[in-house]
VMD Tcl script that builds the backbone (N, CA, C; Angstrom):
set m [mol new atoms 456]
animate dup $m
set s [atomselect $m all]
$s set {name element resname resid chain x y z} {
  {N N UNK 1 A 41.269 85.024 -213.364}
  {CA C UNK 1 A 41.929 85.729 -212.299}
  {C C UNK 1 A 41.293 85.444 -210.944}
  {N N UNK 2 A 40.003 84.953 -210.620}
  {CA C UNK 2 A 39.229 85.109 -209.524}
  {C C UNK 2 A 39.580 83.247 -208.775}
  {N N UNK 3 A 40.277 82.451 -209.852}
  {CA C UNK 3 A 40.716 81.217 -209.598}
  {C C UNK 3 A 41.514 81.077 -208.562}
  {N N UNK 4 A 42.488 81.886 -208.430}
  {CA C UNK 4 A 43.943 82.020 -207.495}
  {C C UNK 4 A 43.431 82.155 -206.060}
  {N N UNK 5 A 41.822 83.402 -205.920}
  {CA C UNK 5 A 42.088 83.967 -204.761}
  {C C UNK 5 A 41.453 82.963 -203.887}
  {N N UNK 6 A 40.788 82.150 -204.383}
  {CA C UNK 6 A 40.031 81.238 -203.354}
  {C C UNK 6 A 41.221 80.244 -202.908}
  {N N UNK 7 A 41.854 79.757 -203.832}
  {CA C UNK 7 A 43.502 78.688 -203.158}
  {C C UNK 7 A 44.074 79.352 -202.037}
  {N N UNK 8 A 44.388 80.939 -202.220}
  {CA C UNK 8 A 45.192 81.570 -201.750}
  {C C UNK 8 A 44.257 81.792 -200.262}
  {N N UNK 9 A 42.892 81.691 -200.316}
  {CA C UNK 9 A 42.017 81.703 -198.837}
  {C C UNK 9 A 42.431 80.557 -198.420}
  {N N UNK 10 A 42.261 79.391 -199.379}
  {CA C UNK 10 A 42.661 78.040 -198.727}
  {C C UNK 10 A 43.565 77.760 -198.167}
  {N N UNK 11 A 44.679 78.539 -198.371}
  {CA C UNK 11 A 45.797 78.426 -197.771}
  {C C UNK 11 A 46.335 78.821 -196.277}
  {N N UNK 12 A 45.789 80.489 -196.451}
  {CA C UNK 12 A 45.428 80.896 -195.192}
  {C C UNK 12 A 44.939 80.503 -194.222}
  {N N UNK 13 A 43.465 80.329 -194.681}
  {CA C UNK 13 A 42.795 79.066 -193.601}
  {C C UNK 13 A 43.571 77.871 -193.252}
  {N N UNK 14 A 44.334 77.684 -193.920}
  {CA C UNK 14 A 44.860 76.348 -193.049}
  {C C UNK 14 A 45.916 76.344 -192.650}
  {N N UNK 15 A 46.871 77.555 -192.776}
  {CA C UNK 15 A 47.870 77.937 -192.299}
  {C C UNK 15 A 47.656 78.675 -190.880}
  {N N UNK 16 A 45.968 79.222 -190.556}
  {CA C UNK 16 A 45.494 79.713 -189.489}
  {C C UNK 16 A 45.151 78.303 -188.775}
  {N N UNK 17 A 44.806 77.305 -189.609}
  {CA C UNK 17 A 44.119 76.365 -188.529}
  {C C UNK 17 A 45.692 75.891 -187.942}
  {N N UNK 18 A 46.928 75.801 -188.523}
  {CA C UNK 18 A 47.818 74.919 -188.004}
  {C C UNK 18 A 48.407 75.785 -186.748}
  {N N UNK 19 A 48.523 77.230 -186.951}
  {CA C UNK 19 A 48.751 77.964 -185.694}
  {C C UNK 19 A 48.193 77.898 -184.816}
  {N N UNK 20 A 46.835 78.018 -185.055}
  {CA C UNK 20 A 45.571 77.626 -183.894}
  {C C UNK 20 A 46.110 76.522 -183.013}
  {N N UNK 21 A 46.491 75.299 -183.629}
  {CA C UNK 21 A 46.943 73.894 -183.209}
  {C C UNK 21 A 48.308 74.139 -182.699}
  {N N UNK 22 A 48.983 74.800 -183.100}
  {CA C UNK 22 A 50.394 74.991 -182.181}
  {C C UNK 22 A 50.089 75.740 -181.225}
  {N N UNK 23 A 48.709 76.725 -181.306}
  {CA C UNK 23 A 49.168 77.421 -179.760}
  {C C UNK 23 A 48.564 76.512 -178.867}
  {N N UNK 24 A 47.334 76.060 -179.352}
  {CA C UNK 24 A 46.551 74.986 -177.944}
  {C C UNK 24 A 47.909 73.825 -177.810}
  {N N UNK 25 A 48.941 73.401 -178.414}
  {CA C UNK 25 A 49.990 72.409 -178.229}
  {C C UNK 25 A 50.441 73.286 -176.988}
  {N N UNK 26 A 51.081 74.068 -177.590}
  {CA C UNK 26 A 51.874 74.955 -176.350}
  {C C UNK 26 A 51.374 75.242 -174.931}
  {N N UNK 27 A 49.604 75.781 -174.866}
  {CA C UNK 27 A 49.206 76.063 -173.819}
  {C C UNK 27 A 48.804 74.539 -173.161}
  {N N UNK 28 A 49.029 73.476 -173.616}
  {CA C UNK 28 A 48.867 72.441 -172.876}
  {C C UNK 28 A 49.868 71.513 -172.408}
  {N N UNK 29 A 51.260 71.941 -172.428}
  {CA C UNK 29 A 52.578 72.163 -172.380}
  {C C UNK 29 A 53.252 70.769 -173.248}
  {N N UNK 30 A 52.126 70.619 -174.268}
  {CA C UNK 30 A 53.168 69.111 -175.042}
  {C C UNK 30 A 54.008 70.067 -176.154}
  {N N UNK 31 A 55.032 69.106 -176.697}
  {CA C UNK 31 A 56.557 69.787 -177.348}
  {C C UNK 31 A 56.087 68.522 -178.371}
  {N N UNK 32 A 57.504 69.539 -179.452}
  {CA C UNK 32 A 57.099 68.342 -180.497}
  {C C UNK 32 A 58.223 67.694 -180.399}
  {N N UNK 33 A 58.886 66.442 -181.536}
  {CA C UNK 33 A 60.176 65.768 -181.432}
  {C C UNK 33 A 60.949 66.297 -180.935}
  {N N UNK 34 A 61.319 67.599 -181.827}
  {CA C UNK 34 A 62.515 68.493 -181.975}
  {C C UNK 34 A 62.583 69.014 -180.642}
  {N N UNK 35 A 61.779 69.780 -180.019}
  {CA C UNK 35 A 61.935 70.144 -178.663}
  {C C UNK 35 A 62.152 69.481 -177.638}
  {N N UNK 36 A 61.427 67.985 -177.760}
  {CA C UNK 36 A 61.640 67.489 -176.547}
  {C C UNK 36 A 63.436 66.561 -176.445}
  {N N UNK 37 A 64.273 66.671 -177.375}
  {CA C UNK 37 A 65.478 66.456 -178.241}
  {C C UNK 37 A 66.214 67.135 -177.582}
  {N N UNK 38 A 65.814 68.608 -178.043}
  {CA C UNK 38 A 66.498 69.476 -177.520}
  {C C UNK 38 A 66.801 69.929 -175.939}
  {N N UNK 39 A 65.567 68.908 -175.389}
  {CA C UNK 39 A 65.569 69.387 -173.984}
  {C C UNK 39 A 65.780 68.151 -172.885}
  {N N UNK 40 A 65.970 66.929 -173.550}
  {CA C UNK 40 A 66.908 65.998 -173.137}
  {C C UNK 40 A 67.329 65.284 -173.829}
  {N N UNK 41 A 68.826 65.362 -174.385}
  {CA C UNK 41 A 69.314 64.854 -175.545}
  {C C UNK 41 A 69.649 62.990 -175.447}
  {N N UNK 42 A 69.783 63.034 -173.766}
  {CA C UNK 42 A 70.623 61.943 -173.044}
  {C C UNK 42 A 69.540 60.883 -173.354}
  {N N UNK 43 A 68.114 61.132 -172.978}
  {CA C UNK 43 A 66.892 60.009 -173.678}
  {C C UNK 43 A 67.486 59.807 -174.895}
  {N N UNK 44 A 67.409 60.745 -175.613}
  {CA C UNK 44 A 67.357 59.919 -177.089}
  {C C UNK 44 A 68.924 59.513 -177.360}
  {N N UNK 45 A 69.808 59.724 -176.842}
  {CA C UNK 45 A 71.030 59.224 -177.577}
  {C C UNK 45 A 71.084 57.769 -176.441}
  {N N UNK 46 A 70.385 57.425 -175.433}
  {CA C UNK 46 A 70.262 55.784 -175.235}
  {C C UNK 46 A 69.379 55.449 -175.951}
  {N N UNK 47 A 68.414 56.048 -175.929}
  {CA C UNK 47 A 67.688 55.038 -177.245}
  {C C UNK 47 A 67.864 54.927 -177.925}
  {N N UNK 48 A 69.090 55.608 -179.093}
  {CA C UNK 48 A 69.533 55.162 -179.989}
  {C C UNK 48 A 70.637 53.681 -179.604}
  {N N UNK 49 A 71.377 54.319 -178.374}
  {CA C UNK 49 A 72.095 53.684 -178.587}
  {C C UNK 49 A 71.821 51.810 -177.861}
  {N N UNK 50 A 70.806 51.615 -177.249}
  {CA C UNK 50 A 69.695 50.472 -177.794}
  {C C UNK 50 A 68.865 50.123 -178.969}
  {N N UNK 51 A 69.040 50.903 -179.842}
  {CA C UNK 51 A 68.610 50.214 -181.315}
  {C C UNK 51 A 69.889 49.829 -182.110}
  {N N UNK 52 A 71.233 50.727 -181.675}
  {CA C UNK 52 A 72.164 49.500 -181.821}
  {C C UNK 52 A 72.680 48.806 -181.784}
  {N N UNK 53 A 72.445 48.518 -180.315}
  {CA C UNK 53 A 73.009 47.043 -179.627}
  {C C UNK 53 A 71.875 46.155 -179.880}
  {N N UNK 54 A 70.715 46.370 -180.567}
  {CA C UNK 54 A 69.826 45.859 -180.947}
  {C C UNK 54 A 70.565 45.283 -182.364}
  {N N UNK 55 A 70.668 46.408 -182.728}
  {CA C UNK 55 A 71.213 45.737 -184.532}
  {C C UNK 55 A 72.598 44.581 -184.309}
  {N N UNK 56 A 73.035 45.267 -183.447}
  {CA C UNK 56 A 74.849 44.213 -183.095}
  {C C UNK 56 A 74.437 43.288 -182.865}
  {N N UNK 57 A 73.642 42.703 -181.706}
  {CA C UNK 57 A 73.106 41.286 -181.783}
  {C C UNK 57 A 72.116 40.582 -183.078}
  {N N UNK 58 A 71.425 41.543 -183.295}
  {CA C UNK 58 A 71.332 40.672 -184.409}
  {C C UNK 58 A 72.156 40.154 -185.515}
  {N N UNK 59 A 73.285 40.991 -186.012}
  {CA C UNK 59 A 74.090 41.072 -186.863}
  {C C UNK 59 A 75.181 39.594 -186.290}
  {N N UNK 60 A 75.288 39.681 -185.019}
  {CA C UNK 60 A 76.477 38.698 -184.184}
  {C C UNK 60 A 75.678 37.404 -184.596}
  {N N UNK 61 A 74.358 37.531 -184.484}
  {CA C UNK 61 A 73.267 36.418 -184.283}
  {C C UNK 61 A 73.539 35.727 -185.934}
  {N N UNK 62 A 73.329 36.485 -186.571}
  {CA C UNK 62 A 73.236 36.168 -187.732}
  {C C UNK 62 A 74.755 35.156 -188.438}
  {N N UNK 63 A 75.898 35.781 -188.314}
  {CA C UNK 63 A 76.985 35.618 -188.525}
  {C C UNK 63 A 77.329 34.671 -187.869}
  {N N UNK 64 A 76.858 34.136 -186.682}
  {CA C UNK 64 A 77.031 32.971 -186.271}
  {C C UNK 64 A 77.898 33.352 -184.945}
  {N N UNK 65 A 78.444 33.825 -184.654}
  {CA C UNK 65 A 79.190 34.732 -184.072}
  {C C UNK 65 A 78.676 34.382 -182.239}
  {N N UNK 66 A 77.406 33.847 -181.787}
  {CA C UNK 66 A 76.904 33.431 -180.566}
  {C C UNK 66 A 77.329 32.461 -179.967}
  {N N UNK 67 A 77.352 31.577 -181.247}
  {CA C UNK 67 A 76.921 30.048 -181.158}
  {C C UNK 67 A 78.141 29.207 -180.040}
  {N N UNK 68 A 79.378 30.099 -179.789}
  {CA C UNK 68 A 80.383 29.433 -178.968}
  {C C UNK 68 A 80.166 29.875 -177.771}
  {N N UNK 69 A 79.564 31.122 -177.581}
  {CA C UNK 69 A 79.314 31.430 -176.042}
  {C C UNK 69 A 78.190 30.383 -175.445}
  {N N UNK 70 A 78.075 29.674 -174.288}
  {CA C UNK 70 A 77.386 28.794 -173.693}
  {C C UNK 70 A 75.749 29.509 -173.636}
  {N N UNK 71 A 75.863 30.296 -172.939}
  {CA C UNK 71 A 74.338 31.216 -172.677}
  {C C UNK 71 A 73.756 32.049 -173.490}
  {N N UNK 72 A 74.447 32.376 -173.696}
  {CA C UNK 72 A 73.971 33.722 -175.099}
  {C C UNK 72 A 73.937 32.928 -176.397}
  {N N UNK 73 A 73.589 31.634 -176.670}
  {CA C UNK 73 A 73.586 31.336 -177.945}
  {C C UNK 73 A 71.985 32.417 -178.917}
  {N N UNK 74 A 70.913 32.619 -177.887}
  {CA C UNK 74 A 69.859 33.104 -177.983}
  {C C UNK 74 A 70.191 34.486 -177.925}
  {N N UNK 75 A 70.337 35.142 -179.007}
  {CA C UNK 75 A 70.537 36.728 -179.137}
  {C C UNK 75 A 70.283 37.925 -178.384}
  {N N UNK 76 A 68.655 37.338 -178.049}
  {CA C UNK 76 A 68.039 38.090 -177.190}
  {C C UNK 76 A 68.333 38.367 -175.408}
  {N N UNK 77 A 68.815 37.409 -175.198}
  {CA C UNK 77 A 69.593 37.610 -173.866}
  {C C UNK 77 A 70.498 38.398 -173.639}
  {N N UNK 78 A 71.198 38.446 -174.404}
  {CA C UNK 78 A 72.736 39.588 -174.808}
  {C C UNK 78 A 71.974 40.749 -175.122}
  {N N UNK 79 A 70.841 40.883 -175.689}
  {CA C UNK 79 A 70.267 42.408 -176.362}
  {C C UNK 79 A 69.917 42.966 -174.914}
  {N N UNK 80 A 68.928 41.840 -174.090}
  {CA C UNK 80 A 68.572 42.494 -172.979}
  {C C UNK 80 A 69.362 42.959 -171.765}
  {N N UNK 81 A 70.622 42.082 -171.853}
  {CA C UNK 81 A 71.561 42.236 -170.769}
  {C C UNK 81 A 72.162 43.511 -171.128}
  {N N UNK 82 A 72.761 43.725 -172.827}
  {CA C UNK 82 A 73.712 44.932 -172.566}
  {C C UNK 82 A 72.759 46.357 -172.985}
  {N N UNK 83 A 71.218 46.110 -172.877}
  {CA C UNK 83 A 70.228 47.089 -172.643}
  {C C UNK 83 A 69.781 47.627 -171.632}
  {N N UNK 84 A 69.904 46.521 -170.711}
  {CA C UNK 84 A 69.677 47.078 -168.979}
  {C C UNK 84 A 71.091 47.340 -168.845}
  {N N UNK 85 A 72.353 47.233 -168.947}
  {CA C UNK 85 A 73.278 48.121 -168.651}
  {C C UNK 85 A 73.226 49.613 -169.541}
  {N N UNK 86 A 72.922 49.883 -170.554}
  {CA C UNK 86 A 72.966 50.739 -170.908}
  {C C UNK 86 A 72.062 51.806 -170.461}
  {N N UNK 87 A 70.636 51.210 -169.702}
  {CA C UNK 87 A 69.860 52.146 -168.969}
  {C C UNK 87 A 70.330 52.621 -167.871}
  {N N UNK 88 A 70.935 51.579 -167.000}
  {CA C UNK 88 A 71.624 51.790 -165.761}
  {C C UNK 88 A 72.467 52.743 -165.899}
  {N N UNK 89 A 73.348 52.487 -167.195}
  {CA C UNK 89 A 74.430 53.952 -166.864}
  {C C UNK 89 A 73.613 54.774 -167.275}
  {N N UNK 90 A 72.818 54.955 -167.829}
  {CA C UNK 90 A 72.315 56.505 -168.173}
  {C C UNK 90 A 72.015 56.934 -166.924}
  {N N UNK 91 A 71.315 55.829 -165.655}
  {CA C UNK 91 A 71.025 56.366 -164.362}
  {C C UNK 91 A 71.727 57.053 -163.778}
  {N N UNK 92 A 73.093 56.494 -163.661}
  {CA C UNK 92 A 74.451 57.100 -162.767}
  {C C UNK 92 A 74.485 58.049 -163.544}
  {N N UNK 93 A 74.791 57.988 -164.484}
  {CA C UNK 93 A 74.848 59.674 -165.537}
  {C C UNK 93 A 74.260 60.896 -164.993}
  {N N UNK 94 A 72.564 60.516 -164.835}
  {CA C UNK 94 A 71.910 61.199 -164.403}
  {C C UNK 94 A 72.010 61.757 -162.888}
  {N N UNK 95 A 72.799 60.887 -161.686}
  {CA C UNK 95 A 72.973 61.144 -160.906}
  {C C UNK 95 A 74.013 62.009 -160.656}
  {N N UNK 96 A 75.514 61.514 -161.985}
  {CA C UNK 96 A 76.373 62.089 -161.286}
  {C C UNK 96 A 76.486 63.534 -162.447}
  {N N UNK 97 A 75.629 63.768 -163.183}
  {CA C UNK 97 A 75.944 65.069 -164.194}
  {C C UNK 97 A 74.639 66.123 -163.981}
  {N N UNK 98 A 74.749 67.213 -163.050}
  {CA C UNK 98 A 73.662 67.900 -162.866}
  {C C UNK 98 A 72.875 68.689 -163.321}
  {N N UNK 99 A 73.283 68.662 -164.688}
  {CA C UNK 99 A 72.652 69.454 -166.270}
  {C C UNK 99 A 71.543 68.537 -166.283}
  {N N UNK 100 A 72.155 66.717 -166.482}
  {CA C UNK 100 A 70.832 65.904 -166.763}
  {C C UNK 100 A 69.721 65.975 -165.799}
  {N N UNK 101 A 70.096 66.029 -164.394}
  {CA C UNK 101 A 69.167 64.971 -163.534}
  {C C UNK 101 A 67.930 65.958 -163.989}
  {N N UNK 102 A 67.304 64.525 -163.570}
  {CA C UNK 102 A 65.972 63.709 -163.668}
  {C C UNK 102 A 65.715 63.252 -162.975}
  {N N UNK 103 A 63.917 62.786 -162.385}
  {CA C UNK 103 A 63.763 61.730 -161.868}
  {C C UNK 103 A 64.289 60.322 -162.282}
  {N N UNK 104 A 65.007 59.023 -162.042}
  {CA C UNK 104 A 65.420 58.333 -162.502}
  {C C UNK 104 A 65.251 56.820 -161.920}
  {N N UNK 105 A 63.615 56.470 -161.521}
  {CA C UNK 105 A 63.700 55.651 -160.713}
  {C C UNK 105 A 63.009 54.502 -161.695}
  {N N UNK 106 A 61.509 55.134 -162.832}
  {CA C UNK 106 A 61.813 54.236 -163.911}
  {C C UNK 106 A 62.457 53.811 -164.612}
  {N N UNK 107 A 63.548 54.603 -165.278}
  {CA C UNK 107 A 64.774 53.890 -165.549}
  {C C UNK 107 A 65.492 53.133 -165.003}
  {N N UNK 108 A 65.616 53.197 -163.573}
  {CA C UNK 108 A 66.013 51.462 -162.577}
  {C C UNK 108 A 65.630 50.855 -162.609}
  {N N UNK 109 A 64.160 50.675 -162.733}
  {CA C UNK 109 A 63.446 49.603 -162.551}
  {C C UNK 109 A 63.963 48.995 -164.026}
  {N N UNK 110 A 63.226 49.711 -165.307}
  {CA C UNK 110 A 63.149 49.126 -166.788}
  {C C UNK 110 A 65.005 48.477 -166.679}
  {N N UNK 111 A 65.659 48.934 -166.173}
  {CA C UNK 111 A 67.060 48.112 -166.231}
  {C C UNK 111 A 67.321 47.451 -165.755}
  {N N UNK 112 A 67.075 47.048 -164.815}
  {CA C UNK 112 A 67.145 45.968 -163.923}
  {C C UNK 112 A 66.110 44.614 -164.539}
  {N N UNK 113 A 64.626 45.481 -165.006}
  {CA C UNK 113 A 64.031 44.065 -165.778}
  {C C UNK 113 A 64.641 43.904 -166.529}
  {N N UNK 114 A 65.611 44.573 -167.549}
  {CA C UNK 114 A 65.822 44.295 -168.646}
  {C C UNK 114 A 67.086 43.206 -168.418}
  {N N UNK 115 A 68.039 43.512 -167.365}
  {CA C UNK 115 A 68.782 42.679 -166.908}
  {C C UNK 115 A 68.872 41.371 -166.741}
  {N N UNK 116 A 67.571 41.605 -165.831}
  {CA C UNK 116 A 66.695 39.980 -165.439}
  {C C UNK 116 A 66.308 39.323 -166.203}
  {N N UNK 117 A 65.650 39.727 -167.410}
  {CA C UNK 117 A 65.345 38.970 -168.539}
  {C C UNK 117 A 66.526 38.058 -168.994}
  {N N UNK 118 A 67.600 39.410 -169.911}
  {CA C UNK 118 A 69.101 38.581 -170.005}
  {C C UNK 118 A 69.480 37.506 -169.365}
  {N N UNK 119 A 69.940 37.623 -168.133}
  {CA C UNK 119 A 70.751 36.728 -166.836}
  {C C UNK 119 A 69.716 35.605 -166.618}
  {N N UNK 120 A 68.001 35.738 -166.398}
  {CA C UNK 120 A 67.074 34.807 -166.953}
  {C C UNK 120 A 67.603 33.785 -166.298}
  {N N UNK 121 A 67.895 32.457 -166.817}
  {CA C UNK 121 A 68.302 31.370 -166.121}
  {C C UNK 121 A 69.392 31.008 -165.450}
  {N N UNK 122 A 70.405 31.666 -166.024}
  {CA C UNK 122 A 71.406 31.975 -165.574}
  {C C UNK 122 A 71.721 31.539 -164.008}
  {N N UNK 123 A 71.206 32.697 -163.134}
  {CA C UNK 123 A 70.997 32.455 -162.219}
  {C C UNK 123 A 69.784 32.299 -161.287}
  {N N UNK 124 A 68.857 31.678 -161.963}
  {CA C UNK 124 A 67.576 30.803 -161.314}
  {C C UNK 124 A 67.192 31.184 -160.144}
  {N N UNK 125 A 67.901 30.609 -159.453}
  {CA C UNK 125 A 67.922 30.350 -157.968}
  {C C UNK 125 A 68.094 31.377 -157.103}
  {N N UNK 126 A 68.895 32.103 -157.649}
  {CA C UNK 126 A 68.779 33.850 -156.906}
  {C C UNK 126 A 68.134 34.744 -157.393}
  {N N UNK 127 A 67.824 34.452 -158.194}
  {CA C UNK 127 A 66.701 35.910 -158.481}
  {C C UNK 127 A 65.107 35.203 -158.135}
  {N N UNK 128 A 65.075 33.940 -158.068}
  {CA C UNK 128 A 63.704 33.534 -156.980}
  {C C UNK 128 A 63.277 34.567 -155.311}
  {N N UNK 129 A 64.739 34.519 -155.300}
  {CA C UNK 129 A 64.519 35.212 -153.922}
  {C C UNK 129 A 64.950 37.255 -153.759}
  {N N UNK 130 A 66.078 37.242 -154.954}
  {CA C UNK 130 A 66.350 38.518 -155.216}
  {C C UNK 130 A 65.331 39.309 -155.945}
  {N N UNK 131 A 64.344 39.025 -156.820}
  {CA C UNK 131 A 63.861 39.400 -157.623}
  {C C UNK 131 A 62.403 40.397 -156.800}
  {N N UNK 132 A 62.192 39.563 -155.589}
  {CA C UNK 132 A 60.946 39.819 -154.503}
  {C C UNK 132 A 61.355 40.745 -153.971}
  {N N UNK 133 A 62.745 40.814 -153.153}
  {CA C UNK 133 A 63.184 41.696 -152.514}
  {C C UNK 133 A 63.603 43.186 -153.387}
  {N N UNK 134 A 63.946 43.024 -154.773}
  {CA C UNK 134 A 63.763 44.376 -155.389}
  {C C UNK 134 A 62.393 44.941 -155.697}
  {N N UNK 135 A 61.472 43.845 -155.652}
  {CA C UNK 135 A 59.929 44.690 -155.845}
  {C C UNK 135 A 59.544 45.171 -154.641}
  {N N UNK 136 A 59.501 45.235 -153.451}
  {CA C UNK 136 A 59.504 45.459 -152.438}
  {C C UNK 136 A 60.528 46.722 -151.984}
  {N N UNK 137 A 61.780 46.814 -151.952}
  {CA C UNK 137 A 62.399 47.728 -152.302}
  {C C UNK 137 A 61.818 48.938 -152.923}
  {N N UNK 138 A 61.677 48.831 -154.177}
  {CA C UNK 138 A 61.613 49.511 -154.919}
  {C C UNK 138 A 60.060 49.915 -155.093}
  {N N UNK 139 A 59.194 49.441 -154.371}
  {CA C UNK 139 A 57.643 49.818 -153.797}
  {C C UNK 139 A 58.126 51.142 -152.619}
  {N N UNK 140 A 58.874 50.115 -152.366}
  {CA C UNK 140 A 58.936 50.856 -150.368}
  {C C UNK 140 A 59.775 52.408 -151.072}
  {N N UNK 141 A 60.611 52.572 -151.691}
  {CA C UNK 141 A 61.282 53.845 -152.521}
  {C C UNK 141 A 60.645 54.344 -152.901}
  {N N UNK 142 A 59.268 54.132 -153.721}
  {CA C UNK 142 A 58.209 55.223 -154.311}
  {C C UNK 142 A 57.225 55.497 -153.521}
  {N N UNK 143 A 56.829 54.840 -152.464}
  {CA C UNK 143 A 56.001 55.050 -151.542}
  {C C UNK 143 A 57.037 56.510 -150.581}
  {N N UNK 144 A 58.443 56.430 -150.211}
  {CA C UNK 144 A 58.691 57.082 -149.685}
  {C C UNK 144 A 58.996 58.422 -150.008}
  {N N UNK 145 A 59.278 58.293 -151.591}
  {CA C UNK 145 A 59.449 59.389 -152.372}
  {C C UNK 145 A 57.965 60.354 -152.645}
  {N N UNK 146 A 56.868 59.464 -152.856}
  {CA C UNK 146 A 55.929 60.453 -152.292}
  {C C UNK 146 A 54.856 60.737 -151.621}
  {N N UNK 147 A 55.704 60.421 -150.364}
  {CA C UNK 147 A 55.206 61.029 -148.885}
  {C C UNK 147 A 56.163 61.709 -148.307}
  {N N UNK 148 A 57.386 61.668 -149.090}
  {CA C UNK 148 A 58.604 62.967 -148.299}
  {C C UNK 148 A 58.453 63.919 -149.742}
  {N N UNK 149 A 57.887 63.848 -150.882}
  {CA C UNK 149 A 57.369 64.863 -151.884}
  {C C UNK 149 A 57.628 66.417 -150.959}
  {N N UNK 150 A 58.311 67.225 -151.169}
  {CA C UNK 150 A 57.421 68.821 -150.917}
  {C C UNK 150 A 56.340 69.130 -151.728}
  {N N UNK 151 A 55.535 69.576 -150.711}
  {CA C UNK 151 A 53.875 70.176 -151.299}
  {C C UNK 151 A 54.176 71.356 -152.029}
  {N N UNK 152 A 53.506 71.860 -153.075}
  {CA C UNK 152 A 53.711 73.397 -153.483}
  {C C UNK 152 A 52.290 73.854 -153.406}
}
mol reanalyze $m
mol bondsrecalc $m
mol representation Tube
mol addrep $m
């Protein structure tokens, strides 16, 4: 009979240590999957929906299905091109649906590289010179964003 009660401490104890660990989670304001899901759904349903334009190109890739388009015979160009569009709209999303917004200026950037990657040779010759002028840009935008910041 005296077998049970020590499991049954063991249990406790570690059912105390895991609360312990959820409250220091909480007071240090990290969330777990489920919450942070719940509290922007729009992240995770592009990232899903880049693991399946991930799978479509591969699947197109596979099937042969590339091989007549001139540029995109290489899978990965098409993954990255219709991945930076898919970030991009999540941007406008974010701009134009006011439940989502967000800051949304890493997500321009990551889409636009992701773009650039795609388009890649494509067009060479302009993104030699376009490519400078969006880093610059897009320096000069975060620099301005925080130095017009409100202080709290």
């Amino acid at each position: 009979m005296s077998e049970p009660e020590p499991i049954r401490r063991q249990d406790a104890k570690g059912e105390k240590q895991e609360k312990d660990r959820e409250k220091q989670e909480k007071a240090r304001g990290e969330k777990n999957w489920d919450e942070k899901w719940r509290r922007d759904p729009l992240n995770a349903a592009v990232w899903a929906f880049i693991l399946i334009w991930l799978g479509l190109t591969l699947l197109a890739d596979n099937l042969g299905l590339l091989r007549n388009i001139p540029y995109f015979q290489e899978w990965w160009r098409l993954f990255f091109l219709g991945a930076g569009g898919i970030l991009l709209l999540e941007a406008l999303f974010r701009l134009l649906m006011p439940a989502f917004r967000t800051p949304i200026v890493g997500t321009l950037i990551l889409g636009i590289v992701f773009l650039a990657i795609g388009i890649g040779d494509m067009i060479a010759d302009l993104w030699q010179y376009l490519l400078p002028l969006l880093a610059i840009l897009f320096g000069l935008l975060i620099l301005l964003r925080g130095l017009l910041r409100k202080r709290e």
